[in-house]
C-alpha positions in Angstrom: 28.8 -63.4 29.0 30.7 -63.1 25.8 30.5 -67.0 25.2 26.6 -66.8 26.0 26.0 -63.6 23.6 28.1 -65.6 20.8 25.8 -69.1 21.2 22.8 -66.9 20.9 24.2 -65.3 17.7 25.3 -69.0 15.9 21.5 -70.4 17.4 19.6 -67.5 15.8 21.8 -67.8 12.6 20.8 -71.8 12.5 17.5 -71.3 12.8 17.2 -68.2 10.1 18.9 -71.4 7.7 16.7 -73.4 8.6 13.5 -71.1 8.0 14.9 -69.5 4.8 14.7 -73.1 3.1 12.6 -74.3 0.3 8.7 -74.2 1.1 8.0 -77.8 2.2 5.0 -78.1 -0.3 7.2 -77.0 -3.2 9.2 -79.8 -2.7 6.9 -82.6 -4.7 7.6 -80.8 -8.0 11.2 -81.4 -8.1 10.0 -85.3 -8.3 9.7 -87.4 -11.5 7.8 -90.3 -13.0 9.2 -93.4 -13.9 5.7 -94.5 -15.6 2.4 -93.7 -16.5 -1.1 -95.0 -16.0 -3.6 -95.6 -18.1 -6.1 -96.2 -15.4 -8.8 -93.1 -14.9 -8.3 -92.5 -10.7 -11.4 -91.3 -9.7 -12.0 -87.5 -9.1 -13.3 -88.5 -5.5 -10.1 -89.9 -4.5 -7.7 -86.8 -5.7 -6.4 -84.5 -2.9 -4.3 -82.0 -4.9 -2.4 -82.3 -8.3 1.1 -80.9 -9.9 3.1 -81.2 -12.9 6.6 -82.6 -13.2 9.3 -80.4 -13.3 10.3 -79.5 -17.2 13.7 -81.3 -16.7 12.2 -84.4 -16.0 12.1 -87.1 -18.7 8.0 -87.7 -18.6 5.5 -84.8 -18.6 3.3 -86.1 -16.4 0.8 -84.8 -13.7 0.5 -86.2 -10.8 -2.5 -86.6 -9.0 -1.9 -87.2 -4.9 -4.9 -89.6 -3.9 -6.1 -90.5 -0.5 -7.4 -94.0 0.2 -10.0 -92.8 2.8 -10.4 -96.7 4.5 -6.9 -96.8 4.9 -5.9 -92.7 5.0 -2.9 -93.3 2.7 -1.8 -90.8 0.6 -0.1 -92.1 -2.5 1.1 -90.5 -6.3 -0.2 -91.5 -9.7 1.6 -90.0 -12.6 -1.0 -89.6 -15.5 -1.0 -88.7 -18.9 -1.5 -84.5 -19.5 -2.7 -85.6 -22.9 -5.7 -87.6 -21.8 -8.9 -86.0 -21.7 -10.5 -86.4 -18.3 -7.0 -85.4 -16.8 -7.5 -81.4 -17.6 -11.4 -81.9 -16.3 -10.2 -83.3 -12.9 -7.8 -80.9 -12.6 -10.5 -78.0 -12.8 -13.0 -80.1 -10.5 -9.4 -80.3 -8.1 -9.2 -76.7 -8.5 -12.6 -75.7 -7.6 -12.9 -78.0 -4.5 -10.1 -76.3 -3.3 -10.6 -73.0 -3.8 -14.3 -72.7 -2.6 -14.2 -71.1 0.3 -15.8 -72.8 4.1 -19.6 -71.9 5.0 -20.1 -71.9 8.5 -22.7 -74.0 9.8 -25.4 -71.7 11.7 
């Protein structure tokens, strides 16, 4: 019984470690660029943005875009300096925030 009670203890203990980790959409932001594009990526395309960590090398943000024919998510890393940039990531920000109307 003793042996039992004690498994229970180490399981729950394991699985509090595991819960108490790092949210798993926190985790893109400890990531860096190697480059940056020049291309525009279309606003269409962009399923969420962030910006690179401040220890990282590049300031860059990086827009994750879905290739709907294919549903691939990939990263660009872009420019914060470039002018459409801050405009998609308001546009980015309002689709995500507005909130679902249910059909009646």
């Amino acid at each position: 019984m003793r042996n039992l009670a004690a498994l229970l203890f180490l399981l729950s203990l394991c699985s509090l470690h595991l819960v108490s980790g790092a949210p798993p959409n926190l985790e893109h932001m400890n990531r860096c660029c190697s480059e940056i594009t020049k291309a525009k990526v279309p606003l269409k395309n962009i399923v969420t943005y962030w910006k690179t960590s401040s220890h990282c090398n590049i300031k860059a943000i990086v827009f994750e875009i879905l290739n709907k024919e294919k549903n691939v998510k990939r990263n660009v890393c872009v420019d914060p300096t470039e002018p459409w940039v801050d405009s998609h990531m308001k546009a980015v920000d309002r689709k995500n925030n507005t909130p679902l109307t249910a059909n009646p």
